[in-house]
MIVO-355722 format. One record per atom (N, C-alpha, C, O, CB): residue in one letter; x, y, z. Coordinates in pm, whole numbers, plus 50000, padded with zeros to 5 digits. Glycine has a CB too. Layout:
! MIVO-355722
AXYZ ...
END
This chain:
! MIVO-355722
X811309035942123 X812019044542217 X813199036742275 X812879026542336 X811059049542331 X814519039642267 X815909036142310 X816239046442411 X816109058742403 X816979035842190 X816719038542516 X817419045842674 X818239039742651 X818329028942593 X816909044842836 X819159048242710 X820599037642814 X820749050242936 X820809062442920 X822849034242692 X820789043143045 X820649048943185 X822289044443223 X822749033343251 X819179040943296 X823069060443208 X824419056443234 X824749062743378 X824469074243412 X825429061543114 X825469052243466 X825859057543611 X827609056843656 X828139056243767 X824929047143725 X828249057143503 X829769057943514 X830449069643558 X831639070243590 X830299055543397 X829569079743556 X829999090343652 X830329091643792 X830729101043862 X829279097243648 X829909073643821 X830129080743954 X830519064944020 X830049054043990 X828539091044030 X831689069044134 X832279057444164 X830919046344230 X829749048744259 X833609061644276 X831779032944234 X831189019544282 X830159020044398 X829039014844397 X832339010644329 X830839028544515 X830029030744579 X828949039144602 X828169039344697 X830449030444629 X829019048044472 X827709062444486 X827039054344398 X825879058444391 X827999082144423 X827219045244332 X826509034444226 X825589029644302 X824429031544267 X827379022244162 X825849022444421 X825079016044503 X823959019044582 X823069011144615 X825679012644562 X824099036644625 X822619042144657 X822139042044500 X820919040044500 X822549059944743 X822469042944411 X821449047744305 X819849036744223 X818949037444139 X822649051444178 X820469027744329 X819699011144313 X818369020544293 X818259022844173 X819698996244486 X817579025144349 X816119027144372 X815279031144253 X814249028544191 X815929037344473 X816889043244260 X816169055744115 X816849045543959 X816209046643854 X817379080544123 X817869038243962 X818119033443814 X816759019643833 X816289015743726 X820239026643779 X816359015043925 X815309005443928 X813869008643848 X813269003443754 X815049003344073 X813609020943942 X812119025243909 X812099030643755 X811199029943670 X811569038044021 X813599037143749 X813899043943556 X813599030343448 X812789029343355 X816199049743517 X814279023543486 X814289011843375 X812909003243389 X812329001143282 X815699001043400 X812468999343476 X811448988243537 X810379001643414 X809848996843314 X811128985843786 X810329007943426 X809319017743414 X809019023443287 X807969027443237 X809599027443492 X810249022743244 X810299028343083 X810139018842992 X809709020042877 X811609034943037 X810709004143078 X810058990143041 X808688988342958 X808358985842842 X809788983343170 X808108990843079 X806768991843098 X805658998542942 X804638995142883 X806769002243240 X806409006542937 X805359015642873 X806759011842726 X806889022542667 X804929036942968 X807569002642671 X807608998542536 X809138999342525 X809588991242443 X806709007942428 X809879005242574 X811039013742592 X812099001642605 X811998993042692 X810939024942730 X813279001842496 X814448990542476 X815169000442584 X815079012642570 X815328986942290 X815948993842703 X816579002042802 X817698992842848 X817558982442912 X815579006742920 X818928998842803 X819918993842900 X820889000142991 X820899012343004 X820568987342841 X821718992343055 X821859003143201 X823479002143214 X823798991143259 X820878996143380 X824319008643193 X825709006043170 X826049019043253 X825619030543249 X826279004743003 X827099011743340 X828339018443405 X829799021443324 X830789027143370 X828689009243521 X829569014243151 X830919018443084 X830929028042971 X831799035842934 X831589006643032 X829539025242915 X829369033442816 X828029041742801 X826989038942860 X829589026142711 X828209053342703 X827309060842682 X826809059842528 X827799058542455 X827759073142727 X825749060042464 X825489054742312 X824989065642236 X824219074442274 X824419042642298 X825499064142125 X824719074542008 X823869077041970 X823469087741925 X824789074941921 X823079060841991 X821419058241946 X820549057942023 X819469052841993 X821069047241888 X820809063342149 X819919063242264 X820069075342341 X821049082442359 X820149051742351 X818629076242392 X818829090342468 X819729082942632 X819669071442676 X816779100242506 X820249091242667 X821129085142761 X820609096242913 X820459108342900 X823049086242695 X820469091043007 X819699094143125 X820809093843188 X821389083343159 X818519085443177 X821569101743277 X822759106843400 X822329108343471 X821099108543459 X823569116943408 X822969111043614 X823099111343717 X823459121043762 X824659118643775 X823539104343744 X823219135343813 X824209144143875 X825559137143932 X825869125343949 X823489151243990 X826139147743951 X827399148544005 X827979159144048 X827849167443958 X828109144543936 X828519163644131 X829249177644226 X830089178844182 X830399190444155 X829649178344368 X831109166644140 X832259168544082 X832879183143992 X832549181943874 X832179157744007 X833409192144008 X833549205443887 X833669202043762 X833309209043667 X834769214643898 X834379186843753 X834619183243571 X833639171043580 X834059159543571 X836579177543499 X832429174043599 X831849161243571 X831199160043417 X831009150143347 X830729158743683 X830929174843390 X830479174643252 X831109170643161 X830609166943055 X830189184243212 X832779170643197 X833559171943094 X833479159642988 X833319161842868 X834849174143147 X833579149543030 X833439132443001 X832029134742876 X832139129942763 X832829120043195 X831019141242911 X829829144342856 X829929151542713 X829599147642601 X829129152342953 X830569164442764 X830929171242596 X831859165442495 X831829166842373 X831599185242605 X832919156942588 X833779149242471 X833079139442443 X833589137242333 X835189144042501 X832229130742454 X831099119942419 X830389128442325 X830169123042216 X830069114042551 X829959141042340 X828669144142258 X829679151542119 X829129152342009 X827289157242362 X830869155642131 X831429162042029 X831929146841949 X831569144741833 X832689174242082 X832419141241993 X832109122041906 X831069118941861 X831109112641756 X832139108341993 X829679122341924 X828529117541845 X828669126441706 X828499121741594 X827009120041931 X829049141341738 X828429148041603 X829329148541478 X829029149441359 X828039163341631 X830809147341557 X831739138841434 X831099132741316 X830909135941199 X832479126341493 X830719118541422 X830019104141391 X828989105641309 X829129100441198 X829449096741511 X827869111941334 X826339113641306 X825879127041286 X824809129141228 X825529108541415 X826469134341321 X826479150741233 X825119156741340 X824349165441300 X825889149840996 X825009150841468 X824069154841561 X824919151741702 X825939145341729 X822589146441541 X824049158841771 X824419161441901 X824169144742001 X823319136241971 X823339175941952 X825209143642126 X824149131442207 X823069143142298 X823009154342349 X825349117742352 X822049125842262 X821389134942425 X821519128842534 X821829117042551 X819789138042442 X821219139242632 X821589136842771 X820069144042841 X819689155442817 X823299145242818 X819379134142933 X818749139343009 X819059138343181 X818959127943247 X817659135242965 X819389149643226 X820219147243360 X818699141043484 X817559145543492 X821199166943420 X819209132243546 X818289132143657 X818939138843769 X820149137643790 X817849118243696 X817979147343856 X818379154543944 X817769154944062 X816739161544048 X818459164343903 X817899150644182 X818229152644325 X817969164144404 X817159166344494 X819429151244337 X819069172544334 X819499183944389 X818089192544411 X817089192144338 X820629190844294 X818359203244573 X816909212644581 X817429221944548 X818609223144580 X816029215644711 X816899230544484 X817509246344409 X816629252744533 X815419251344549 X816909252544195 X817519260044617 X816429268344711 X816649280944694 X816729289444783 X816469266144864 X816769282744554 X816579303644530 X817899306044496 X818069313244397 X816149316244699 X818829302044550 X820609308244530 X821459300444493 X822369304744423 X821399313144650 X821409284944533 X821939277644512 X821269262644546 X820049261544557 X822919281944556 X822019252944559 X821539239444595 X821709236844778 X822629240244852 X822549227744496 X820439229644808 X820539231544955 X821739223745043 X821339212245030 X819179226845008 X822499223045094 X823699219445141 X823729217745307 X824839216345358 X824669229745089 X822359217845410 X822059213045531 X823369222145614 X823959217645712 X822039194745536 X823709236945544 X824369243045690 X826009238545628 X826979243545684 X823689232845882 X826209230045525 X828099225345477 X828679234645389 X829789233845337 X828349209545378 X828079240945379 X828839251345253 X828829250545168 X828999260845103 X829849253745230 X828549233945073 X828839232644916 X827979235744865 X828109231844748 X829149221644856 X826909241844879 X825759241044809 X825959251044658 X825619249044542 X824529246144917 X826559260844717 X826619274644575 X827609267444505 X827589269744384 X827279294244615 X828549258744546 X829659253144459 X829059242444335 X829159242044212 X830759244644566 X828249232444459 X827509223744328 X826729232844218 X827129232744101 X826259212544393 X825569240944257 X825059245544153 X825679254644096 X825039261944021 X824029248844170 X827219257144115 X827749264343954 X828579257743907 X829289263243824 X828419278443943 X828819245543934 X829689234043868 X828379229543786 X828569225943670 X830519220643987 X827109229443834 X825929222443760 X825489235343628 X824999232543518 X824409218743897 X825729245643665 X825469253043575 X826679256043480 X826519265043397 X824909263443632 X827579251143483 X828549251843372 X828449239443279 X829189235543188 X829989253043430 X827309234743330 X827449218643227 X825859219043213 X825349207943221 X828239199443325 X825079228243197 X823469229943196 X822949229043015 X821899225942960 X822999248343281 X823979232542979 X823619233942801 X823579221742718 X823149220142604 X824749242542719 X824219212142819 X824039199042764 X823359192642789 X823509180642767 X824689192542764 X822169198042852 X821049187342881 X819709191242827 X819089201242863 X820869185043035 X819189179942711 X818209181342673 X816849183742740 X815879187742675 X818279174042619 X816819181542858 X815769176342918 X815939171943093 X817059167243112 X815459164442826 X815189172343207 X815739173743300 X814589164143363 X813419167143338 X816109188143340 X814959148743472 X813759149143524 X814279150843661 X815499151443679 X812819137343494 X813169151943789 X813459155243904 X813049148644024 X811869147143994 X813169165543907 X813109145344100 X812599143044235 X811879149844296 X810879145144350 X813319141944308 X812289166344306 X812079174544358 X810809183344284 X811019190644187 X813259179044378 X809769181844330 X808639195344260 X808819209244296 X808019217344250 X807059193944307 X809499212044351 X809699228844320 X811029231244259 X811519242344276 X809639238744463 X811659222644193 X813079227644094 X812399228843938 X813029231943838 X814649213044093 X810729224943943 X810409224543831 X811069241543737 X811879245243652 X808739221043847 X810269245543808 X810109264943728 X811969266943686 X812469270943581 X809399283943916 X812619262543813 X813889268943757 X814879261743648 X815829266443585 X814719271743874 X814229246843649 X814849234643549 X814599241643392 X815429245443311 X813819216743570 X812809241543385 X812419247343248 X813069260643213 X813149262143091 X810919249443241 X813529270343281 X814379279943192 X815409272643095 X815339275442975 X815229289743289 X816099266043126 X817069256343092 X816429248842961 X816789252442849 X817369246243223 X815559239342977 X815189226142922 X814209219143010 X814189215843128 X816419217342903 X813329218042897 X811829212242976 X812389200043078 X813379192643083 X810459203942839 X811379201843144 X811529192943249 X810459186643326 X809329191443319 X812209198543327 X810679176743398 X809389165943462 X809479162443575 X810519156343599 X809189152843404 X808629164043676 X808709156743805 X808569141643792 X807799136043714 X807649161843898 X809349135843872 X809219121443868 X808919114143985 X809589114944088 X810319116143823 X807539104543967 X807369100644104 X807139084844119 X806199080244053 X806179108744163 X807659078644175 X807829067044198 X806919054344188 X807099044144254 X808189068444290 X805899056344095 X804509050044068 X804589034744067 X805699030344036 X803899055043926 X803659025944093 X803389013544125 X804179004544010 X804039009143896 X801809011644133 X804988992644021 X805158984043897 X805338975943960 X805848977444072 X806058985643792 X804868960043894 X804948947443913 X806078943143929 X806428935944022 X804458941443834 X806858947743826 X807978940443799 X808928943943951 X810088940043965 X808698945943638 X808308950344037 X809618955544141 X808598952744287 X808988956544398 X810288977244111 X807358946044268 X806408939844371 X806888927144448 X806668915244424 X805118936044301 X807698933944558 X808248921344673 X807698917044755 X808268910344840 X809188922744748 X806188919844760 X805128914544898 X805088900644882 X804698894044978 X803378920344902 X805408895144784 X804908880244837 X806448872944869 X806758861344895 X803848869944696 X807118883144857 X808458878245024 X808588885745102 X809688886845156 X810088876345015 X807588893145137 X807648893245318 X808078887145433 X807468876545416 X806788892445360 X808368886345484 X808908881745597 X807698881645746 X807688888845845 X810268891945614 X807018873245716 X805968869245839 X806118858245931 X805828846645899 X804708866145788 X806638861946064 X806888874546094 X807888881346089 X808788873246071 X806638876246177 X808428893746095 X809258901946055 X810568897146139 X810438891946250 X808728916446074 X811808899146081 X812908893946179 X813578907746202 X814758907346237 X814018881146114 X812928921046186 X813008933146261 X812248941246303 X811878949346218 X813528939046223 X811768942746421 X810698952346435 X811048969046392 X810148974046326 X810278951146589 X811798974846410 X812328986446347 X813758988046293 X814618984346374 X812168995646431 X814128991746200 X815258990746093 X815519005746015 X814529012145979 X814788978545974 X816609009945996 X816729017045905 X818209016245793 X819269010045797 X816499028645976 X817649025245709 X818859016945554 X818959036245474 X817939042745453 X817358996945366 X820219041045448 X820379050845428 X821579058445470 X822269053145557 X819499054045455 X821989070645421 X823329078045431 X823319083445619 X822429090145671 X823309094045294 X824289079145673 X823849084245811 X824549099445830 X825769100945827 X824389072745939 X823689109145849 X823989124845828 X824139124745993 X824089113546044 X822559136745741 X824329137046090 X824659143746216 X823689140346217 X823589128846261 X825119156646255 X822209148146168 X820359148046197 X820169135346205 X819589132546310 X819199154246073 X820379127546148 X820199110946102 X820759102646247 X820049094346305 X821439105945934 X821869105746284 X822729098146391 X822049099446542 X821889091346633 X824329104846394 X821699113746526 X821179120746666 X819849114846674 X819419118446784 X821099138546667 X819269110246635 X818059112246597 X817759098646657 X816799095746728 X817769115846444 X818989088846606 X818909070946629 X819269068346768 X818829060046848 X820099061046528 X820229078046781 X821089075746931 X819839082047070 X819839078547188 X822989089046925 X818869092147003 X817959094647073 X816699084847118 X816079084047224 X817659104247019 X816559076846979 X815729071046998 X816339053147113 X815769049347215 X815119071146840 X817459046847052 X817949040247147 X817959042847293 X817589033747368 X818929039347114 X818299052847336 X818509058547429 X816769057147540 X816629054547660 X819119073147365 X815919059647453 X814899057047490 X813959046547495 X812739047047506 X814599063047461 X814939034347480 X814569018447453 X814259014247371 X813719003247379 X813839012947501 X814399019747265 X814189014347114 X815259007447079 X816369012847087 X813999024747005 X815078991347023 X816138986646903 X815728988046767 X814868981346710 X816498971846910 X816518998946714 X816378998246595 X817988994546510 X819128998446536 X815659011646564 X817528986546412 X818518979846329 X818798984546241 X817868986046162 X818368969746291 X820498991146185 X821158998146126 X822348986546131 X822938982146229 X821279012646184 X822528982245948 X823858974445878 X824828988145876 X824598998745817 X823518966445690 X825868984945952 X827118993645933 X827099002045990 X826059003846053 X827448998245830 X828149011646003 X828399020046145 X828679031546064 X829349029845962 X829739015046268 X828239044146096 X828199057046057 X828769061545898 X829479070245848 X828969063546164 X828099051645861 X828389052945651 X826939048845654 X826129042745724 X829829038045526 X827049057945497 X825509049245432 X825609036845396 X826499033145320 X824869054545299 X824309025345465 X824839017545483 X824319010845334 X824218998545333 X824679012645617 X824119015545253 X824669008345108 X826019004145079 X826338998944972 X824489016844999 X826709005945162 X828229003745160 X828658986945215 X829348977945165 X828939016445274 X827688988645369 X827828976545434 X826678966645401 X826338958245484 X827928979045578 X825978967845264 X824928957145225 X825018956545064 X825288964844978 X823288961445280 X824608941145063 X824348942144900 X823058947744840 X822338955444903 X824398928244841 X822858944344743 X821278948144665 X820108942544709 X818958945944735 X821158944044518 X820848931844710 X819738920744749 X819538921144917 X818538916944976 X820328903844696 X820688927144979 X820218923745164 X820028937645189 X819708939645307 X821598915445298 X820118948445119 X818768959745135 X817298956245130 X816398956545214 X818798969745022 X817398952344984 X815768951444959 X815208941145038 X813988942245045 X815348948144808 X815728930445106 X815768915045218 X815498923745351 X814558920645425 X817698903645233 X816358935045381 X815688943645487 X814778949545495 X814148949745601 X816128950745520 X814368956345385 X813098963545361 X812048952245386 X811018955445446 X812998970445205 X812138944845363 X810888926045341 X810788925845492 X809718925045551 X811888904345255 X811758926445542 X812068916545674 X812118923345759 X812938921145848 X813238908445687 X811188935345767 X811188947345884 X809668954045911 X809348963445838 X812278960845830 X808968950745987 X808088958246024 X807478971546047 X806278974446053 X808108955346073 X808858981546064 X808528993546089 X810189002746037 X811219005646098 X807938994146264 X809559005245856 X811159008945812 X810699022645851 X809639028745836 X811879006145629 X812369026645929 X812479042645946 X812799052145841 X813789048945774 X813449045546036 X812109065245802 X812509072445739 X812879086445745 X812049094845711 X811999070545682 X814139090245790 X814339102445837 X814649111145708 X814919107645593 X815449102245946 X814529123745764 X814789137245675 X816209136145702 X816659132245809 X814009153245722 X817269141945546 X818709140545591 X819699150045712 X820759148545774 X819339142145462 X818379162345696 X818489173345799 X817539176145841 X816579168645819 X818969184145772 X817329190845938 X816719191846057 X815469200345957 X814299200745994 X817689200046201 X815909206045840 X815049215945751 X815299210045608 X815179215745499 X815549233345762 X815779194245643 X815149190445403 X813869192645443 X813199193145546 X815279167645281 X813739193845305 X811819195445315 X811309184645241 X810089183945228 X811009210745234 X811879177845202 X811149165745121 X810899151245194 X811509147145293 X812059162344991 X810179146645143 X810179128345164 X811449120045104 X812179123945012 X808739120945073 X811559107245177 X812309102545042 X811749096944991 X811439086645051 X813339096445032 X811279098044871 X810239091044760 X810939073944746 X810339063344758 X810319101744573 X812239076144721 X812459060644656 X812599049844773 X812799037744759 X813979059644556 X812479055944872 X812669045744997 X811349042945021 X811049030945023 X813429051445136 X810419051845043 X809369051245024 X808239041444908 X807419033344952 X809449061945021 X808379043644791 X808159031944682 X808599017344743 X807799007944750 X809139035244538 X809879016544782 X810379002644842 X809738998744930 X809458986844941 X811579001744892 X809399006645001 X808538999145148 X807258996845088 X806678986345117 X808279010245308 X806709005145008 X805359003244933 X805428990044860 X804418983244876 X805059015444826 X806288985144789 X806548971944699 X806398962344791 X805658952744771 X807998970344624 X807248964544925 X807408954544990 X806268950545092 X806348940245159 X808548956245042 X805458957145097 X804028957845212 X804848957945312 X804698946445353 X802728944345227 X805658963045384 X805798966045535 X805678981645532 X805548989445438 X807318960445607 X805798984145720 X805458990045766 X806619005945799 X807809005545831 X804958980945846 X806059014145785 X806929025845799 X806349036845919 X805199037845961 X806999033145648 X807929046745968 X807859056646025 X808239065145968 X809399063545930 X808219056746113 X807439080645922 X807929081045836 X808209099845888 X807259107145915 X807099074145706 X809209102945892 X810029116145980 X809569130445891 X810189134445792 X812169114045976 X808359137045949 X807679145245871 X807999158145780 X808239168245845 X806979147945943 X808049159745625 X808689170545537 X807359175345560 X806229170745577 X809389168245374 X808339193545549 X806889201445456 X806099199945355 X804879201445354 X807039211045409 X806999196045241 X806699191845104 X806649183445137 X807349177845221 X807309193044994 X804869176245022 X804439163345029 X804319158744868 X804469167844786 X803039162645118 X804149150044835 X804019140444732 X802749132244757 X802289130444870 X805269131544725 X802259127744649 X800779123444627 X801729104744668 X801019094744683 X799769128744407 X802659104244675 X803669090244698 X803449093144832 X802719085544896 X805489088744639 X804069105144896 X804039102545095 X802719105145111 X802409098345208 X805069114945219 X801729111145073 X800559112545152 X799999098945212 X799469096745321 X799519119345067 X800289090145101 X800029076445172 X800239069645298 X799839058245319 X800489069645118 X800909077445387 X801399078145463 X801409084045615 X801629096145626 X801879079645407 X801199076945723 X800929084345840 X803009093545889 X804089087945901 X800089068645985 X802709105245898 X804369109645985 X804199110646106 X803199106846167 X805139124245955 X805179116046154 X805859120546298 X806619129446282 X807439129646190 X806609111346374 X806489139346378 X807169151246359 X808079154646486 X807699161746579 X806149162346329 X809679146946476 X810239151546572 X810429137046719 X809619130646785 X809259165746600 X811389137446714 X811829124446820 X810659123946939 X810229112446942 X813589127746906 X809969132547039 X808899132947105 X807909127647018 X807169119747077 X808639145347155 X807719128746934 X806309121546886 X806719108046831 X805749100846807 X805429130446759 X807969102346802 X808189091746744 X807899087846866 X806679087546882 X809349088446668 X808659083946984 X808609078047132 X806929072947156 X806539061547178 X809129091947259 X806059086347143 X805089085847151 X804359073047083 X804099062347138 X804859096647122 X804099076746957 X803529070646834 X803869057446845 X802869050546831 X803999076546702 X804829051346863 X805959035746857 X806429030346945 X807239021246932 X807169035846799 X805959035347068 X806359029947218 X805539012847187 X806209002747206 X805449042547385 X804539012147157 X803898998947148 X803358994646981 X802739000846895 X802558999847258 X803748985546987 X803708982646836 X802608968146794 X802738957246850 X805488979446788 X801798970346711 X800998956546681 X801398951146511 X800968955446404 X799058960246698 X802168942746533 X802848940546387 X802058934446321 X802278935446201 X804108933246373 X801028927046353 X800308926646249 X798968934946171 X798308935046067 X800108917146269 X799098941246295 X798238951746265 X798488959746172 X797618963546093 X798038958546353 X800028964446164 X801038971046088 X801218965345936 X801068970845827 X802368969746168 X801558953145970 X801378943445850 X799868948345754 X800018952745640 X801218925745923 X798678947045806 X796998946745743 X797488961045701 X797498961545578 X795238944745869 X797858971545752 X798028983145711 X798288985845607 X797648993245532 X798638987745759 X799558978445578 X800478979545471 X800018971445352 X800158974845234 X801838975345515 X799458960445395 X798788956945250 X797398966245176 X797168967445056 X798228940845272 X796548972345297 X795918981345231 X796478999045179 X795779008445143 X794848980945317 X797828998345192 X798199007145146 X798729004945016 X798569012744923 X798849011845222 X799438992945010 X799708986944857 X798498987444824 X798408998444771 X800348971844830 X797378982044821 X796078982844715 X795578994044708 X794588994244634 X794908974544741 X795879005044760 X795539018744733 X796869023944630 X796499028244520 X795369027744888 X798019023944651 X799009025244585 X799029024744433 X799089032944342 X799699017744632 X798899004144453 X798599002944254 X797699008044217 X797609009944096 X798298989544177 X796539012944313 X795249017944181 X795619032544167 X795239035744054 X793239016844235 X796179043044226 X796159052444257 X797479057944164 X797379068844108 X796039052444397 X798709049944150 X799779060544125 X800709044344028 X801729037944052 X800709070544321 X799629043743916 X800779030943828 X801709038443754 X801499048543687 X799979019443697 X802659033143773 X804369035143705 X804579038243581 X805479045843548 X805239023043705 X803579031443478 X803669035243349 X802709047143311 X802489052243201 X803429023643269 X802209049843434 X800949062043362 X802099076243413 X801949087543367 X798639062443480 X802919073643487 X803939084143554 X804909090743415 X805349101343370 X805099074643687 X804829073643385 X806379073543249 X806149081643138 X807059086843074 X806729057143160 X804539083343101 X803819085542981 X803969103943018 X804319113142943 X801999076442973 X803509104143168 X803649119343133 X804739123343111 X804899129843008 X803269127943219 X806219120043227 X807439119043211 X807549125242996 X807739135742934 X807899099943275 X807329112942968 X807409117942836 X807449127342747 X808259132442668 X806959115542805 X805669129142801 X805159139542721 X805749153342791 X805849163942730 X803479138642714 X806019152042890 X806759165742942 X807959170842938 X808419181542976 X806719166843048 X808599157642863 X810379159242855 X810839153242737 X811669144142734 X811299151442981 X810199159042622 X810149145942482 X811339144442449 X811249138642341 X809349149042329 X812789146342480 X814179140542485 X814189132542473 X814709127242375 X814899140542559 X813169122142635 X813389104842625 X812539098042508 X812409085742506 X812829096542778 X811979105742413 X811699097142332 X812339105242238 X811679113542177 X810339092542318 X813949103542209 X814699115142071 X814969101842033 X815959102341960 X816309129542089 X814659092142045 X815799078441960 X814399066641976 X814509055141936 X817909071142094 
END
């Protein structure tokens, strides 16, 4: 089985949130036998090639002139399996109240025929992905190769921290909680702060924090964030974790809070090592419960694209 996990679609800096999801893709497909390489320049003939959404209106375009070169070349199509993000909520893609939402999903549906295969984040885009091209939920399952507990940071040189795109919901939310005597530690000022950190002094934060925050990007996403989530799991620290409707067999692991009054509540007093014992028995529930390559295998069998090469 040949991958190449291409993220040239999308500039330097949208490259840089994508650390989590091109991590867990490759670490993972690793795993279970899979030759995988990960290029920001090119896209290959002999490999199924894994994308990235994009909003962009011509993002496909780059895609069909690549795949009309493969069949020149090789008298076959490329493949492309898109990874996707996006929540399909019935009409369009959810857009938190901004308007773009109907725009992305018909820029996404003018470039839908080129995708062999679809995997997702999201478990309820399943039903509307498979009209299209089979498709797979993907969930962030245990691997060694991405196990940072034995650099922890004991003791933590943050008691609460957060790392992520800072939205209106996101800002209000921090400024509320400050406000109410909390220090919590945020690299960079109203950008996601993948911007103001490297790779390495994200994942060094995640290690080096006792209680990582995890907010919803709005007041009604309904999801977890799975890949932030996995990270704190790798790393045995400790999380808050800002309560979705939709759950994942990844967040159940997990105690929430629902709503700035109950955070105050819940985190007014903190026992870090207590927090700490927590978190390592949540990692040993983790690896036995949800390993990475048993994820990849279904992945597979549910989206047999990634194994076309």
């Amino acid at each position: 089985m040949r991958l190449n996990i291409f993220t040239g679609n999308h500039d330097p800096d949208r490259r840089r949130t994508l650390l989590d999801l091109v991590s867990w893709l490759a670490e993972g497909f690793r795993e279970v036998g899979a030759d995988v390489t990960v290029s920001a320049e090119q896209m290959t003939f002999d490999r199924a090639n894994i994308i990235f959404e994009n909003s962009h209106p011509h993002f496909t375009d780059v895609f069909r002139s690549a795949s009309a070169e493969c069949r020149k070349a090789t008298g076959r199509a490329m493949v492309f399996v898109l990874y996707i993000t996006e929540i399909f909520d019935g009409v369009g893609f959810d857009d938190g109240g901004n308007g773009t939402g109907r725009e992305r999903y018909t820029n996404f549906l003018a470039g839908a025929d080129l995708f062999s295969g679809f995997l997702t984040t999201v478990p309820s885009n399943l039903d509307f992905l498979r009209r299209i091209a089979p498709a797979s939920f993907f969930e962030f399952g245990y691997c060694r190769a991405l196990d940072l507990s034995a650099h922890r940071r004991n003791p933590p040189e943050h008691v609460i921290s957060f790392s992520g795109g800072i939205t209106p919901y996101r800002s209000a939310f921090l400024q509320a909680a400050r406000d109410s005597g909390f220090k919590i530690y945020v690299p960079g000022r109203n950008v996601h702060t993948a911007s103001a950190q490297t790779d390495v002094e994200y994942q060094t934060l995640v290690s080096s924090t006792a209680v990582n925050l995890c907010l919803r990007q709005h007041e009604d996403w309904p999801l977890p964030s799975a890949p932030r989530l996995a990270r704190i799991l790798h790393a045995a620290t400790g999380a808050a974790v800002d309560s979705p409707p939709t759950t994942t067999e990844l967040s159940r692991l997990f105690e929430t809070f629902n709503g700035i009054d109950e955070f105050r509540v819940r985190y007014a007093r903190l026992d870090v090592p207590e927090i700490m014992a927590g978190a390592d028995d949540r990692l040993a529930t983790y690896r036995a419960r949800l390993p990475l390559a048993q994820e990849i295998m279904r992945n597979i069998e549910e989206c047999p694209a990634l194994a076309a090469h």
